[in-house]
C-alpha positions in Angstrom: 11.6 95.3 27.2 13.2 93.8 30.2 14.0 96.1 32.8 17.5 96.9 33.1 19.3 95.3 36.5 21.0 97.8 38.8 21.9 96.9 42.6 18.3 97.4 43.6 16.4 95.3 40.8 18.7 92.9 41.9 17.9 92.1 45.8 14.6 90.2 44.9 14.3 87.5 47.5 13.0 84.6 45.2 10.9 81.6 46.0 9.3 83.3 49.9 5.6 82.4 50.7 3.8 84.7 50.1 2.0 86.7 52.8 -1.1 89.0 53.3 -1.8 89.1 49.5 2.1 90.1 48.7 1.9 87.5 45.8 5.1 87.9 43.4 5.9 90.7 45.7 6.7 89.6 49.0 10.5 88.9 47.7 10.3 92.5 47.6 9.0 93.1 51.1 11.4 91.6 53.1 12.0 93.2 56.5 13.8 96.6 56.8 17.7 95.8 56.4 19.3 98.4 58.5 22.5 97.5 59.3 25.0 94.5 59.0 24.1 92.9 62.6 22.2 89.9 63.7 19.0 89.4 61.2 20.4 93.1 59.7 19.5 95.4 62.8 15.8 94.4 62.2 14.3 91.7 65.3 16.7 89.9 67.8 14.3 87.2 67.3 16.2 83.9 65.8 15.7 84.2 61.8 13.0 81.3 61.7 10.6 83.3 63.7 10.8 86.5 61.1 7.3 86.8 59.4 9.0 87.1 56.3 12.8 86.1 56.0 15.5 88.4 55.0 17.7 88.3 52.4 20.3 86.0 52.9 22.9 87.5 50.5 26.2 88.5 52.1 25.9 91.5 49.4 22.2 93.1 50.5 21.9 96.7 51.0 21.5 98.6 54.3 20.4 101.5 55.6 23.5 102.4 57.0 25.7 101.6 54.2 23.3 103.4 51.9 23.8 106.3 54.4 27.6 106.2 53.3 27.6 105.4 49.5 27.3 109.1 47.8 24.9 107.7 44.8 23.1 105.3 46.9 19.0 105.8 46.5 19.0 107.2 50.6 21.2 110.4 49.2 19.7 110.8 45.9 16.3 111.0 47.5 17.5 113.2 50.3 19.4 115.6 47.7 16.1 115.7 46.1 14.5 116.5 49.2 16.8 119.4 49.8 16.7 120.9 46.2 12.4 120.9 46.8 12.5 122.9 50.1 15.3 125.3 48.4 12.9 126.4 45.6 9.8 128.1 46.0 8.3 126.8 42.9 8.3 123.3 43.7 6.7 123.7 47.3 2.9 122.5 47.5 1.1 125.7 46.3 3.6 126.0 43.6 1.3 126.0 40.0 1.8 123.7 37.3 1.8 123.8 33.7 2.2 120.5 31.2 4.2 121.8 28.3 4.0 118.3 26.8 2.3 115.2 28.2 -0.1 112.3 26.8 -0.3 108.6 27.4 2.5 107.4 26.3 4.7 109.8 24.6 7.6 111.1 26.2 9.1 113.3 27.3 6.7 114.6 30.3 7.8 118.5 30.2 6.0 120.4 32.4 6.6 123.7 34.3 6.3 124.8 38.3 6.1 128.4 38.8 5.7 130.7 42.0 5.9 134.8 42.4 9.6 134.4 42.5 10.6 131.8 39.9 10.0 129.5 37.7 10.7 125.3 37.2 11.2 123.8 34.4 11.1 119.6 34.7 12.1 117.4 31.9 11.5 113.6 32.3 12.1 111.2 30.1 12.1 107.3 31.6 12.0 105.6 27.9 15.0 103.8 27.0 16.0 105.8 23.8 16.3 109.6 23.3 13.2 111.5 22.6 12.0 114.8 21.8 9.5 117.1 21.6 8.5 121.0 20.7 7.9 123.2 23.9 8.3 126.9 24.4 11.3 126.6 26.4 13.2 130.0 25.3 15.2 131.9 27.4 18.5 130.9 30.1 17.9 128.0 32.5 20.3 126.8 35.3 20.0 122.9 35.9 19.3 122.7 40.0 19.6 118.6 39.6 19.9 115.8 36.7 20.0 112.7 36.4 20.6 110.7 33.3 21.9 113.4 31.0 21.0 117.1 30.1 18.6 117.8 27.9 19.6 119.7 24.5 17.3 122.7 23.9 17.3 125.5 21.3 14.5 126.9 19.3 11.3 125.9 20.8 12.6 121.9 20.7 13.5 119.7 23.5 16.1 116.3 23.4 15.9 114.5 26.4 18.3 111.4 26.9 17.5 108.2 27.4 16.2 107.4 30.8 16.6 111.3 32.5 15.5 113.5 34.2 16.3 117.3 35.0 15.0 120.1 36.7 16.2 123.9 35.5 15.4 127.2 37.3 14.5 129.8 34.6 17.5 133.1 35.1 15.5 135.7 35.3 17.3 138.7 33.8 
């Protein structure tokens, strides 16, 4: 299945030499865009002298205007970071429980639990809907999604195609 193209997939700086073992992935390793200035904020060295060259589109991301687009990967990862340091469960010594994993089957449900709550993580990253059976009973509040909410009722989980979501168990 080809991998579908979004605006990250799509900065691959074709045809570089390939350096320190980078192979097919130095086009992937260009240097650190930060901002739209001189050779992107990186080096004030002239381009040619660059170890790698940068991506010469007029449309490559930046840091900086990653910093400003609200669904850009830089806020996505830091609104994940946030949602992990707000909930016990998730922190290191948090346990873990797999409610349903194996080599490839999806979803991966699993469940992170402290003294004071409990995690429940549904991931699906196939490209079609699947399901499974988990115990899963009770009221959940979704702390993040992405991709869809999972449907679940009676001990069964539906997880949409490429999603993920993270639900806090209400305790009553």
């Amino acid at each position: 299945m080809e991998a579908e193209k979004n605006e990250y997939t799509d900065q691959y700086v074709e045809d570089l030499v390939s350096v320190e073992g980078g192979y097919e992935r130095t086009g992937s390793r260009s240097p650190m865009q930060w901002d739209k200035s001189t050779n992107a904020g990186f080096s004030s060295a002239p381009a040619e002298a660059l170890y790698i060259p940068l991506d010469p589109g007029n449309d490559r991301p930046d840091a900086a205007s990653q910093m400003e687009k609200t669904g850009s990967l830089y806020n996505t990862v830091k609104k994940l970071i946030s949602v992990r340091q707000a909930h016990s469960a998730l922190q290191g010594d948090g346990k873990i429980e797999f409610l349903y994993a194996g080599d490839h089957t999806y979803p991966l449900v699993f469940e992170r639990s402290s003294a004071e709550e409990k995690v429940l993580v549904i991931i699906n990253p196939s490209g079609k809907e699947q399901k499974c059976q988990v115990p899963c009973e009770g009221s959940w509040e979704v702390i993040y999604s992405c991709g869809g909410l999972p449907v679940m009722e009676s001990g069964k989980v539906k997880a949409a195609a490429v999603s993920a979501c993270w639900m806090k168990k209400i305790l009553i």
